[in-house]
C-alpha positions in Angstrom: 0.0 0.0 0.0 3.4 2.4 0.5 4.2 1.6 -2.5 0.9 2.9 -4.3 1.1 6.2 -2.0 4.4 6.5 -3.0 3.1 6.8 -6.7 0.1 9.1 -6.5 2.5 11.5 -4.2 4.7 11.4 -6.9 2.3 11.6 -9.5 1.7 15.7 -10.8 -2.0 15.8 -12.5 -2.2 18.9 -14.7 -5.2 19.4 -16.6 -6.0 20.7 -20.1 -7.0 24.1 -18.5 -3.6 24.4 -16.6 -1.6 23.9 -19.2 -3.1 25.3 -22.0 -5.4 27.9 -20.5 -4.2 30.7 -22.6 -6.1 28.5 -26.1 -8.8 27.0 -23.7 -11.6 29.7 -25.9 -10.2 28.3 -29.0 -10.3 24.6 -28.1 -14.5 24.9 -26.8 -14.6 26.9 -30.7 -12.9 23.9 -31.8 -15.4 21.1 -30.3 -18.5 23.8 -31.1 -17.0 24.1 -35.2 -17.5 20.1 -35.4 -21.3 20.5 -34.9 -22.2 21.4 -38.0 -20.5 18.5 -39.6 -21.4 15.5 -36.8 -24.9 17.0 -35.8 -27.6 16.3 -38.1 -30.0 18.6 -36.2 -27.3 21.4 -35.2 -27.0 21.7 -39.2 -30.6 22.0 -39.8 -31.6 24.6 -36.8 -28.5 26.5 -38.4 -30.3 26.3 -41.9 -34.0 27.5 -40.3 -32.3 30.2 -38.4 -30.5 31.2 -42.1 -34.1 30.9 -44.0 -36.0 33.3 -42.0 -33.0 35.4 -41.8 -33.7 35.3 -45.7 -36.9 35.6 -45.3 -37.3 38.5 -43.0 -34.3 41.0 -43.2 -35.3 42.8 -40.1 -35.5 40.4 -37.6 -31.8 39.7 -38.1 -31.6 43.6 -38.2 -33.0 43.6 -34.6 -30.1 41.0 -33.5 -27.2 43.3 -34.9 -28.2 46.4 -34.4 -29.2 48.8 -31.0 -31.6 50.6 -33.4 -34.9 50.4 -32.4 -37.2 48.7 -35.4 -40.6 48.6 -36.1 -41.6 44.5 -36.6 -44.9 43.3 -38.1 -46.6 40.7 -36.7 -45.0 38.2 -38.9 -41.6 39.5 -38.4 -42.6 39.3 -34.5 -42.5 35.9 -34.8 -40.0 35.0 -36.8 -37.9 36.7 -34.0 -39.5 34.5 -31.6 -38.5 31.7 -33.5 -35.2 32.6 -34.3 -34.3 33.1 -30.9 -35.9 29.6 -30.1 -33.8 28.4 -32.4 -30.7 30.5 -31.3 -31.4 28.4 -27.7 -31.3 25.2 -28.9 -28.4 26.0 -30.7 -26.5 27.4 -27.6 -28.1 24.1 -25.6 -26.5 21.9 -28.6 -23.0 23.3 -27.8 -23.0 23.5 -24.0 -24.1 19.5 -24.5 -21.1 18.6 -26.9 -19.0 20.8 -24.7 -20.0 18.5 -21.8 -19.4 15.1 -23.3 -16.1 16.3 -24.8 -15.1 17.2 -21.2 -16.3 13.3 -19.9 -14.6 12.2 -23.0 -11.0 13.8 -21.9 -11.7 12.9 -18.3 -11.6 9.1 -19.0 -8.6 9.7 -21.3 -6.9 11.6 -17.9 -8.2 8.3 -15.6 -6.6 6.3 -18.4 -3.6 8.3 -18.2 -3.0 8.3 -14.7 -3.5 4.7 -14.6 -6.6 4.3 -12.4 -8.7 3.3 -15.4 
């Protein structure tokens, strides 16, 4: 039992964040750009989002600008759905986000030798 004490004493455990917190912004972009490609759904909310940008100029004039605008009822909803949409986007990412973070835990366990 010394012996394994003697190990995990020994044994310096630096995660991704300590080593590499000056990227860690550009490796969550990283795992988020994949979601497009591997996420059937992602790819498709993306696609509405772009259609009733298309089909309603102003609503996405509402999202870039601190203009005040004047929406039709129509338009009203679109923005209502686009922001919907703009959730389940942002719910998709925090999710792959997540499993990317079980996914390097394991491969830390692994490392460390207690898996």
């Amino acid at each position: 039992m010394s012996e394994v004490k003697g190990v995990l004493d020994n044994f310096r455990f630096e995660t991704f964040v300590d080593v590499h917190s000056n990227i860690f912004a550009e490796y969550l972009s990283s795992v988020i750009a994949k979601l497009p490609k591997e996420n059937p759904e992602y790819r498709s909310t993306e696609e509405r989002i772009e259609e009733l940008y298309k089909e309603y100029p102003k609503v996405m004039a509402v999202l870039d600008t601190e203009k005040p605008s004047d929406l039709s009822e129509q338009e009203c909803k679109a923005l209502i759905e686009v922001l919907e949409l703009r959730n389940r986007l942002s719910d998709m990412q925090q999710e792959a986000i997540y499993f990317r973070g079980c996914y390097d835990s394991v491969g830390y366990l692994k490392k460390a030798g207690i898996l």
